[in-house]
Backbone as XML, in Angstrom:
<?xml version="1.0"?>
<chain id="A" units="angstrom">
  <residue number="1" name="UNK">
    <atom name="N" x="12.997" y="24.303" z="29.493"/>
    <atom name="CA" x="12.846" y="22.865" z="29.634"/>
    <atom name="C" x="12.380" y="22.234" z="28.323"/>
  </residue>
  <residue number="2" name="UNK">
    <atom name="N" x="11.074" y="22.651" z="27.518"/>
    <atom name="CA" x="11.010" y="22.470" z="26.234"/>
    <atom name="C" x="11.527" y="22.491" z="25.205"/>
  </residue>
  <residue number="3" name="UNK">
    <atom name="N" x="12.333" y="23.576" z="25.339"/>
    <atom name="CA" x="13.147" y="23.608" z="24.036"/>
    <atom name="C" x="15.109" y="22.718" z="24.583"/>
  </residue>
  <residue number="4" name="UNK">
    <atom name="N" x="15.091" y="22.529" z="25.801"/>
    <atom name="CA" x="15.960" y="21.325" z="26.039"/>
    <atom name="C" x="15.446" y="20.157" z="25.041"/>
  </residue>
  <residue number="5" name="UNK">
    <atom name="N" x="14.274" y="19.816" z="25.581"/>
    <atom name="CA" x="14.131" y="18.165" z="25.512"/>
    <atom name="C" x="13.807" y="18.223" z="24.109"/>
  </residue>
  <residue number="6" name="UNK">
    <atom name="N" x="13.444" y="19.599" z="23.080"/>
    <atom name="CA" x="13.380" y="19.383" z="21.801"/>
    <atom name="C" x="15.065" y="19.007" z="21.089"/>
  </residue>
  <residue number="7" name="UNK">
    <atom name="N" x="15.654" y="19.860" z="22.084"/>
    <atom name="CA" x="16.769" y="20.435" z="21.191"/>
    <atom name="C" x="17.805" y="18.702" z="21.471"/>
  </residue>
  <residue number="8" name="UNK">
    <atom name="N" x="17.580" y="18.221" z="22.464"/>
    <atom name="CA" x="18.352" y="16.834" z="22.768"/>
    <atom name="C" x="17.792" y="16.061" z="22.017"/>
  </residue>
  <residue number="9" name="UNK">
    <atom name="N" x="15.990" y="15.909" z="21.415"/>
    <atom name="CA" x="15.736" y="15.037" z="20.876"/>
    <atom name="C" x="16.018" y="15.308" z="18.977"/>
  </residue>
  <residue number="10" name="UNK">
    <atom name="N" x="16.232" y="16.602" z="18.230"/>
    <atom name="CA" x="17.337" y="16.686" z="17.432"/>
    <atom name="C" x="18.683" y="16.237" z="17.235"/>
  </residue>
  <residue number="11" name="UNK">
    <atom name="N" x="18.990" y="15.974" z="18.316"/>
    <atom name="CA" x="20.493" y="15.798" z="18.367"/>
    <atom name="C" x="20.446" y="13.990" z="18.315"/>
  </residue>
  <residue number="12" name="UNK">
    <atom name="N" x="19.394" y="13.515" z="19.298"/>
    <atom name="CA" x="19.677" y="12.252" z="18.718"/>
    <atom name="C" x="19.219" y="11.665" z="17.711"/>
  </residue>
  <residue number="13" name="UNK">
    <atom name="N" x="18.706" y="12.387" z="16.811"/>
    <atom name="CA" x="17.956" y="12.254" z="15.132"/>
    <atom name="C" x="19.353" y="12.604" z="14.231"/>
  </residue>
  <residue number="14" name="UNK">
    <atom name="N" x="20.041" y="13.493" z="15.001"/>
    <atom name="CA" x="21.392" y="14.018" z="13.961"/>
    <atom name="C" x="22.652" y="12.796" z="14.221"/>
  </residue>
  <residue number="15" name="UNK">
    <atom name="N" x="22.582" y="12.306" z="15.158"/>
    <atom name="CA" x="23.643" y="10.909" z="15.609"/>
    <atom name="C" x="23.160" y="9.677" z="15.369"/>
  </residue>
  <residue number="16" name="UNK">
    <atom name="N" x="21.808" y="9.215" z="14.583"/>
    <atom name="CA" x="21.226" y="8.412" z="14.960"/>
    <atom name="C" x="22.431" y="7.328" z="13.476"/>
  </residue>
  <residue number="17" name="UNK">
    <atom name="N" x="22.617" y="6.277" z="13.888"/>
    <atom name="CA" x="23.143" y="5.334" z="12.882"/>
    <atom name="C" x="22.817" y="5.306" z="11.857"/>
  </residue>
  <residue number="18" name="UNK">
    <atom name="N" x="21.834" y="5.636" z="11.538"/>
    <atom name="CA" x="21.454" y="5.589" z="9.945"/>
    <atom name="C" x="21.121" y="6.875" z="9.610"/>
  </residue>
  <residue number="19" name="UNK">
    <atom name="N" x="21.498" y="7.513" z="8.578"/>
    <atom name="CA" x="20.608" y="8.873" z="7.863"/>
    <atom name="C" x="19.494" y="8.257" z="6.877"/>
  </residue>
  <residue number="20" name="UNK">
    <atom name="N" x="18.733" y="9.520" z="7.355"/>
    <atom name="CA" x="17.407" y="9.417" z="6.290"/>
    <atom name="C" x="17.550" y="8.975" z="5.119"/>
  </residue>
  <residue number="21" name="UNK">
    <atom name="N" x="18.792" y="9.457" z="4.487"/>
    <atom name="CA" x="18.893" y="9.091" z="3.165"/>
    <atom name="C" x="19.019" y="7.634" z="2.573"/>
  </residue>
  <residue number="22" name="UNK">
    <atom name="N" x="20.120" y="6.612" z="3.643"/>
    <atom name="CA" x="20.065" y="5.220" z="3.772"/>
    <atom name="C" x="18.917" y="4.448" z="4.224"/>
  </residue>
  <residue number="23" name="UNK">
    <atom name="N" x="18.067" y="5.414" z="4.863"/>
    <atom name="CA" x="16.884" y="4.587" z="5.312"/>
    <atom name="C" x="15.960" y="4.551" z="3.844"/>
  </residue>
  <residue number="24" name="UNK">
    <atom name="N" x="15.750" y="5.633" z="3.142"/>
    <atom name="CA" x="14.923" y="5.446" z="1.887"/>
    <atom name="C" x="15.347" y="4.822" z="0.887"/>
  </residue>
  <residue number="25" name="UNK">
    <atom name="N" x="16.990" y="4.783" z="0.966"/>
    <atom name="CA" x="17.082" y="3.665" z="-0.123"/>
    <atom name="C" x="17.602" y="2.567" z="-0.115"/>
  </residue>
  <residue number="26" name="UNK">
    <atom name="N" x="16.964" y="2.062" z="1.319"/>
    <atom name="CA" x="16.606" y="0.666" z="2.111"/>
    <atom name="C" x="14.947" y="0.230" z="1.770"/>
  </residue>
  <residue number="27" name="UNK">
    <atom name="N" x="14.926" y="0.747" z="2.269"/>
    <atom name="CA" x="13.155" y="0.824" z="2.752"/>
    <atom name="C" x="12.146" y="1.527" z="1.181"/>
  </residue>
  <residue number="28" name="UNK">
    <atom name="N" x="12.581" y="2.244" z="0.577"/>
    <atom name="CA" x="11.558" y="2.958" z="-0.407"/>
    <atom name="C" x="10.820" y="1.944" z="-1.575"/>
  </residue>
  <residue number="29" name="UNK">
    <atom name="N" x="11.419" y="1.024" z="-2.065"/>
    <atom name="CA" x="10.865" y="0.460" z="-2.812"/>
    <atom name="C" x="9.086" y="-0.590" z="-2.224"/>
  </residue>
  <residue number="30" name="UNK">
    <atom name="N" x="9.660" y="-0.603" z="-0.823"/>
    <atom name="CA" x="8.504" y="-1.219" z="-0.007"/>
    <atom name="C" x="7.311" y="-0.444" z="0.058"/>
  </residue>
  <residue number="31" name="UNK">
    <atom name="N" x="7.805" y="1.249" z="0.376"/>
    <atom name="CA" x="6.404" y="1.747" z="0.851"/>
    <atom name="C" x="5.912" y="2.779" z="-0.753"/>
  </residue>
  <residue number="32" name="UNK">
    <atom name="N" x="6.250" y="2.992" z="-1.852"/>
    <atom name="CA" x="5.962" y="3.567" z="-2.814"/>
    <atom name="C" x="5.613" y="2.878" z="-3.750"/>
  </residue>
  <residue number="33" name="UNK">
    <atom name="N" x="4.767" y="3.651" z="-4.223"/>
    <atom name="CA" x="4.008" y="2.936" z="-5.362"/>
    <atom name="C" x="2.202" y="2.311" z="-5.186"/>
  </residue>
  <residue number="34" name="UNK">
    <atom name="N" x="1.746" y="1.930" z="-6.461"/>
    <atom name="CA" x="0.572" y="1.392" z="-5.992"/>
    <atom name="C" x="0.759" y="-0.458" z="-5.201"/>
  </residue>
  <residue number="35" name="UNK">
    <atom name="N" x="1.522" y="-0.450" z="-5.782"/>
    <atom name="CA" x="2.071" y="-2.482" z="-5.522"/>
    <atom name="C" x="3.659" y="-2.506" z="-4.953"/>
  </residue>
  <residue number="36" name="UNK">
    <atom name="N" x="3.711" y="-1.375" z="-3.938"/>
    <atom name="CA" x="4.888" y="-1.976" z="-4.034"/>
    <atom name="C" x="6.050" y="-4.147" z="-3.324"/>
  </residue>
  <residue number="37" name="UNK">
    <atom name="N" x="6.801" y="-3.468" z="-3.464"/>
    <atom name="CA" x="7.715" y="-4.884" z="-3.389"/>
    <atom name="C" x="7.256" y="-5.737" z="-1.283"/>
  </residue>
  <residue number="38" name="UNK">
    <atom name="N" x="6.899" y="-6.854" z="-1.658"/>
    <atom name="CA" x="6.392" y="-7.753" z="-0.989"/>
    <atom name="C" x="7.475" y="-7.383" z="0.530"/>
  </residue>
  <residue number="39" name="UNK">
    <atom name="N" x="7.231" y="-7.324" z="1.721"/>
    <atom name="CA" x="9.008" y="-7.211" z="3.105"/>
    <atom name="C" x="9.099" y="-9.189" z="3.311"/>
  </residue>
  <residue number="40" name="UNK">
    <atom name="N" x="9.924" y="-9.090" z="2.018"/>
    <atom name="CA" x="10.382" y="-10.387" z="2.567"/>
    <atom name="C" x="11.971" y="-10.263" z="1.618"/>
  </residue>
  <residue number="41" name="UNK">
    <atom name="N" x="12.441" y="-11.348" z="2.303"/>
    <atom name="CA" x="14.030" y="-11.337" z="1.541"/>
    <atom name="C" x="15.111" y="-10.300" z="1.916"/>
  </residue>
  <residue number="42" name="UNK">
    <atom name="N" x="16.097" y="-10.731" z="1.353"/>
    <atom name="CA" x="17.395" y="-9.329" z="2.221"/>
    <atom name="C" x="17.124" y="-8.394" z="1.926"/>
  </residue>
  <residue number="43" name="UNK">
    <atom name="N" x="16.795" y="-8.124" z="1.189"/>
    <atom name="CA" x="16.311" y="-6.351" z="0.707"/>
    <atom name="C" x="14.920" y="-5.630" z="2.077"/>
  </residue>
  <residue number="44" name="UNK">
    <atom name="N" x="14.249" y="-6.469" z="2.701"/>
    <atom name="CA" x="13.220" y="-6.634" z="3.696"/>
    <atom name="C" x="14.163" y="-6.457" z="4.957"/>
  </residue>
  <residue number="45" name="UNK">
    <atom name="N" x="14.700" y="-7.242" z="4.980"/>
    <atom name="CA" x="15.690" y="-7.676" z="6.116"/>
    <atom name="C" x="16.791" y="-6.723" z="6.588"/>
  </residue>
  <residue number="46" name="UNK">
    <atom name="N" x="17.402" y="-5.524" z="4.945"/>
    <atom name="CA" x="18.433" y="-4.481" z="5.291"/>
    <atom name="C" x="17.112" y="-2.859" z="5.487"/>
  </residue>
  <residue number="47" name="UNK">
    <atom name="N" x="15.592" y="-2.999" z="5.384"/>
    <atom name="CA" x="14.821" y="-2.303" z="5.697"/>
    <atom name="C" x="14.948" y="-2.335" z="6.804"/>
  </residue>
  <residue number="48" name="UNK">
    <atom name="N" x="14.434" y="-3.124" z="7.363"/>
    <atom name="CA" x="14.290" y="-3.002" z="8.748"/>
    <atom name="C" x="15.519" y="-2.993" z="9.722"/>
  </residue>
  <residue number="49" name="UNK">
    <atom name="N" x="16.641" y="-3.591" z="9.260"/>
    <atom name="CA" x="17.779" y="-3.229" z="10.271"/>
    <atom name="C" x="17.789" y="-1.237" z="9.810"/>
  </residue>
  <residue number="50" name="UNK">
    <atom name="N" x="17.919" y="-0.812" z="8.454"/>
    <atom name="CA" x="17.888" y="0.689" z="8.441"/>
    <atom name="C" x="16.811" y="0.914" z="9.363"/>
  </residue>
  <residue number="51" name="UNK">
    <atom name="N" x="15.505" y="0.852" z="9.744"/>
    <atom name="CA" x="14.450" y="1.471" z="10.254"/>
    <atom name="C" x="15.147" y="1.356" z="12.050"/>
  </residue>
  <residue number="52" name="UNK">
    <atom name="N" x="15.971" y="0.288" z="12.535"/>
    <atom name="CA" x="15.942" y="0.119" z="13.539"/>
    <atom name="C" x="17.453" y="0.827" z="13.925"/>
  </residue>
  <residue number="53" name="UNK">
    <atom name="N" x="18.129" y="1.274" z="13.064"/>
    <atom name="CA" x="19.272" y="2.453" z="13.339"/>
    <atom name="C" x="18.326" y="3.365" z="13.353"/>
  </residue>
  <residue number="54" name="UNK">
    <atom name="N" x="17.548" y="3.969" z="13.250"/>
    <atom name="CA" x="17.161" y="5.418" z="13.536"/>
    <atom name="C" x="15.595" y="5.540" z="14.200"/>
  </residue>
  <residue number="55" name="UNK">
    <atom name="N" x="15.815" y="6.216" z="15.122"/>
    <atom name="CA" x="14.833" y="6.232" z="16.142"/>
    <atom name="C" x="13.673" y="6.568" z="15.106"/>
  </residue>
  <residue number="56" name="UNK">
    <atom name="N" x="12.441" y="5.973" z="15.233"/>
    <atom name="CA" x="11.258" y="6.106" z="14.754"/>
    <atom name="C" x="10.417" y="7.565" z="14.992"/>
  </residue>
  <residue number="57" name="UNK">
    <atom name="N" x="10.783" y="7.734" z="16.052"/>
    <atom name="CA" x="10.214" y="9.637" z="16.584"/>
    <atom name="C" x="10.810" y="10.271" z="15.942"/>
  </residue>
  <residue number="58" name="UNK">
    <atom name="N" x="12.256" y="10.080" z="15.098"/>
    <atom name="CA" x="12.861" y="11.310" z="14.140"/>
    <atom name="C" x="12.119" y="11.028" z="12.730"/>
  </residue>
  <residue number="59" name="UNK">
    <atom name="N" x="11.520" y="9.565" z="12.530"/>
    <atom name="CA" x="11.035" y="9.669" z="11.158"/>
    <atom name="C" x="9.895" y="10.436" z="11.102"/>
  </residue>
  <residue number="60" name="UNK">
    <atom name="N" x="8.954" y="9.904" z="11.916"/>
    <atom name="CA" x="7.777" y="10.436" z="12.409"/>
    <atom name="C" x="6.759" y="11.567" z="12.690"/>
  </residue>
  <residue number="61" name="UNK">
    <atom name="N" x="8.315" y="12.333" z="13.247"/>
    <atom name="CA" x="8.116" y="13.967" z="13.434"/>
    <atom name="C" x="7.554" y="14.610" z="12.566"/>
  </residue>
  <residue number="62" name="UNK">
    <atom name="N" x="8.672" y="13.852" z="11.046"/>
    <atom name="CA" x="8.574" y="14.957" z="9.892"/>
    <atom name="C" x="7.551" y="14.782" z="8.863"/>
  </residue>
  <residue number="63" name="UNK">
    <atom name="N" x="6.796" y="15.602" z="8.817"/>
    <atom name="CA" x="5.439" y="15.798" z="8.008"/>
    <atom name="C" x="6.327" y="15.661" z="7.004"/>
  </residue>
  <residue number="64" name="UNK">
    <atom name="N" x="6.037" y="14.646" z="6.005"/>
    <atom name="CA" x="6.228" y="14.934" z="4.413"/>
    <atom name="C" x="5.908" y="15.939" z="3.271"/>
  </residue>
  <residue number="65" name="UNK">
    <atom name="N" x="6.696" y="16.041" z="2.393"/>
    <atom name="CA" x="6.007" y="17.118" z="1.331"/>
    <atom name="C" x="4.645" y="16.858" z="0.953"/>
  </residue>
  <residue number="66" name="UNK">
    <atom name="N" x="3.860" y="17.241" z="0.008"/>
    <atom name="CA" x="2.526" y="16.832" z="-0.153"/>
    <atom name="C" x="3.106" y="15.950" z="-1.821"/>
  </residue>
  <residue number="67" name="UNK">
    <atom name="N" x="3.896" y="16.296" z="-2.264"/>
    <atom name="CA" x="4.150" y="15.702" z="-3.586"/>
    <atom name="C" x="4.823" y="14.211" z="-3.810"/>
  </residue>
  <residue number="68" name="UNK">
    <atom name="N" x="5.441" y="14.363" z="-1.765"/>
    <atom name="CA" x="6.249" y="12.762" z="-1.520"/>
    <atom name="C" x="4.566" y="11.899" z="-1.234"/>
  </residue>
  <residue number="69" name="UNK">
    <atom name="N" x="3.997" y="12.336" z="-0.161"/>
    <atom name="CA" x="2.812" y="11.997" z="0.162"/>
    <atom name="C" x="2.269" y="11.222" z="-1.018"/>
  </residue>
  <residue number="70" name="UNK">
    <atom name="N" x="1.871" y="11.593" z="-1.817"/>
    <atom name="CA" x="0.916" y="10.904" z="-3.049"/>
    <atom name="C" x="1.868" y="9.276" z="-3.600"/>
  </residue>
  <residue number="71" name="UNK">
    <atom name="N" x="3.134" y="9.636" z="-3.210"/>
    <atom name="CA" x="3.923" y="8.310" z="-4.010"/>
    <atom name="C" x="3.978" y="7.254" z="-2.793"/>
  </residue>
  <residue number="72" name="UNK">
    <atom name="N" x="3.530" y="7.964" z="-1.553"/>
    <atom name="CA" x="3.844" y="6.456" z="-0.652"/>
    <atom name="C" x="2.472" y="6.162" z="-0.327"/>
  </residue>
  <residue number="73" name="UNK">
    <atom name="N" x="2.410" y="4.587" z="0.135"/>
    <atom name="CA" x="1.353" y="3.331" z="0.247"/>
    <atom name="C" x="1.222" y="3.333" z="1.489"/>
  </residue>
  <residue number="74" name="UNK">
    <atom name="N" x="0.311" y="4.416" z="2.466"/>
    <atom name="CA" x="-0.026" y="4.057" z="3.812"/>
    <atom name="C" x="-0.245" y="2.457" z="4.424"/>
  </residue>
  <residue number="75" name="UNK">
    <atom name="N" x="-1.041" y="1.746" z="3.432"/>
    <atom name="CA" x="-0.974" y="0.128" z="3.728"/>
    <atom name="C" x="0.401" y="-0.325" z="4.043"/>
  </residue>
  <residue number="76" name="UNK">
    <atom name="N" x="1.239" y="0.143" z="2.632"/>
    <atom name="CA" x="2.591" y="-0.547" z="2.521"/>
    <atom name="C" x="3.638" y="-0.230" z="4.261"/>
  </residue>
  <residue number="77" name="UNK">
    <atom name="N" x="3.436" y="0.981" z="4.279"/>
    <atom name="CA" x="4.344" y="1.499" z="5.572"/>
    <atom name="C" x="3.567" y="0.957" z="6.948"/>
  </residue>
  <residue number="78" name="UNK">
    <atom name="N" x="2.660" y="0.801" z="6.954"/>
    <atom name="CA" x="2.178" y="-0.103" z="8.035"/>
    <atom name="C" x="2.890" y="-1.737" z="8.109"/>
  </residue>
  <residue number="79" name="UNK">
    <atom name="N" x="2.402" y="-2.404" z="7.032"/>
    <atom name="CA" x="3.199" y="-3.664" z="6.748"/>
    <atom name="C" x="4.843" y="-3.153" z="7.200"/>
  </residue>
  <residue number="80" name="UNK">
    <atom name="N" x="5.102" y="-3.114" z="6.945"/>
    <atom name="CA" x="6.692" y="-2.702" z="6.771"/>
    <atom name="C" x="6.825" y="-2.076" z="8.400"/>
  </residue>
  <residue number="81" name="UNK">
    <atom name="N" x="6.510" y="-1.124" z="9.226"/>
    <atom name="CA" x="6.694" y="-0.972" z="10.291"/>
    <atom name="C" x="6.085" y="-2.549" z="11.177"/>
  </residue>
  <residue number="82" name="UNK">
    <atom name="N" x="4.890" y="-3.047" z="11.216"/>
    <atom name="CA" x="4.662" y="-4.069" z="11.525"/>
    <atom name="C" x="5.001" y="-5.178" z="11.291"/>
  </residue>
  <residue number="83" name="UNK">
    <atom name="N" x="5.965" y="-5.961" z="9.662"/>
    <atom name="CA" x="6.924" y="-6.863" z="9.440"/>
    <atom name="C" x="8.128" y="-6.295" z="10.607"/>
  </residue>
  <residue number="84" name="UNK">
    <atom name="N" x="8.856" y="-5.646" z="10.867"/>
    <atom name="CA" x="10.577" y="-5.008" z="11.291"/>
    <atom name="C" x="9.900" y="-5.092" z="12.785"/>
  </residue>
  <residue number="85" name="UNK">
    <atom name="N" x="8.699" y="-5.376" z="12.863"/>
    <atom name="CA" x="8.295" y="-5.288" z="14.611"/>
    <atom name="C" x="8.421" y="-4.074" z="15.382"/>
  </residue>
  <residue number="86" name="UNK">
    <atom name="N" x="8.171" y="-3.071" z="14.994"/>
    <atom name="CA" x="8.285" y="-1.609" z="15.453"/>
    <atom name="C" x="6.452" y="-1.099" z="15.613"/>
  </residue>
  <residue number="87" name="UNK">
    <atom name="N" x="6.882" y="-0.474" z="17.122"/>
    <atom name="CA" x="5.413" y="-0.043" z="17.476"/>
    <atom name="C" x="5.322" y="1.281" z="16.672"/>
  </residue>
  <residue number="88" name="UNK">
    <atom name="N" x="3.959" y="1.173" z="16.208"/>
    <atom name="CA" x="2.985" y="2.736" z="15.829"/>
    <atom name="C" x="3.445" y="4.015" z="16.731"/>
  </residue>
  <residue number="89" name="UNK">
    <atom name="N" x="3.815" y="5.404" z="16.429"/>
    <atom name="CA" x="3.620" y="5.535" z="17.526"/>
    <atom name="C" x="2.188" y="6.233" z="18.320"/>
  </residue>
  <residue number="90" name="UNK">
    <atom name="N" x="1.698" y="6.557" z="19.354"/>
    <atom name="CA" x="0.966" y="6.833" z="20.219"/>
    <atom name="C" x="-0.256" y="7.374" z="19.657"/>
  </residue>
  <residue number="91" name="UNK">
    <atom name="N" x="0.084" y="8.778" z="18.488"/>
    <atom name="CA" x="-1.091" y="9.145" z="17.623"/>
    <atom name="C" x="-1.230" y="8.418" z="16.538"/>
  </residue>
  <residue number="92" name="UNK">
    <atom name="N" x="-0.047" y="7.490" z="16.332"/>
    <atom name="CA" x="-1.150" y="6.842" z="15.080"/>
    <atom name="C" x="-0.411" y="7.652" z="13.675"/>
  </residue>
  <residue number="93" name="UNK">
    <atom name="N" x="0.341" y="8.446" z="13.892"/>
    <atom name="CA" x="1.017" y="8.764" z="12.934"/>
    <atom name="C" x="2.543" y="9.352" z="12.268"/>
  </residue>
  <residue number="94" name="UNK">
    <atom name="N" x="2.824" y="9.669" z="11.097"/>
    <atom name="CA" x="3.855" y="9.274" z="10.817"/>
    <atom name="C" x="4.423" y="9.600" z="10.111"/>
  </residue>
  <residue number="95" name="UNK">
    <atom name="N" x="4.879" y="10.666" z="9.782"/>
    <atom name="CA" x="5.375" y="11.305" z="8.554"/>
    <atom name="C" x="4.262" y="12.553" z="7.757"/>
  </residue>
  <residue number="96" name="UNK">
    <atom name="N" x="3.259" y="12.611" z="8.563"/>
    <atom name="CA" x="1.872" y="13.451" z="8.319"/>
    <atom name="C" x="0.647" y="12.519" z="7.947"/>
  </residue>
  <residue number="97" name="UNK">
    <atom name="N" x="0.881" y="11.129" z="7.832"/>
    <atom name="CA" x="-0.153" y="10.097" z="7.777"/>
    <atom name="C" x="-0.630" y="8.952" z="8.810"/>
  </residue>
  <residue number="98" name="UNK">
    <atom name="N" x="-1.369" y="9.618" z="8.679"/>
    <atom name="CA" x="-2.503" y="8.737" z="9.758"/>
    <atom name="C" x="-2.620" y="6.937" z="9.322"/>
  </residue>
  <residue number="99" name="UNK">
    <atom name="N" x="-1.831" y="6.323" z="10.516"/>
    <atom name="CA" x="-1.567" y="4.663" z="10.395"/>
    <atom name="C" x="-2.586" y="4.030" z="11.272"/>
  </residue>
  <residue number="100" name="UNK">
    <atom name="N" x="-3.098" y="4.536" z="12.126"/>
    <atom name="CA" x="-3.831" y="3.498" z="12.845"/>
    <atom name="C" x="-5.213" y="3.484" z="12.163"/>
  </residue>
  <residue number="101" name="UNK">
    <atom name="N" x="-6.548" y="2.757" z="13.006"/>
    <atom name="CA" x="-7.630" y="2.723" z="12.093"/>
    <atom name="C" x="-8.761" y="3.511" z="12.083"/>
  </residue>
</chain>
């Protein structure tokens, strides 16, 4: 039964409309860096339609490297999930970082 509902919830991470790869280079300039770029304007606007092709539990799942970790702006990815109107999910985290407070 577990490894069903894992193995279905892979599959809809592998079909999902957007790949990871279009989502970061939608979305990356927002959450990297010390300052990064303000979520406003079309570049804001093709973030969040990428964030909303792909289920948030497939981003979520995946613990980041520790070397990606240091380049992204926990503030920034909060803004940015909370501009696109997308809930936190449940623990609060997200890629191996802790979003809630």
């Amino acid at each position: 039964m577990v490894t069903e509902l894992l193995n279905s919830a892979t599959v809809a991470c592998e079909k999902a409309a957007v790949s990871q790869e279009a989502l970061m280079a939608a979305c990356q300039a927002y959450v990297v860096g010390a300052t990064p770029l303000p979520m406003w304007g079309p570049g804001a606007s093709a973030c969040c339609t990428a964030l909303r092709g792909r289920p948030l539990s497939c981003l979520c799942s995946q613990t980041l490297p520790s070397y990606v970790q240091q380049l992204v702006n926990v503030k920034a990815v909060k803004n940015v999930l909370q501009t696109c109107d997308l809930q936190l999910p449940a623990d609060n985290t997200c890629g191996g970082f802790k979003l809630g407070d």
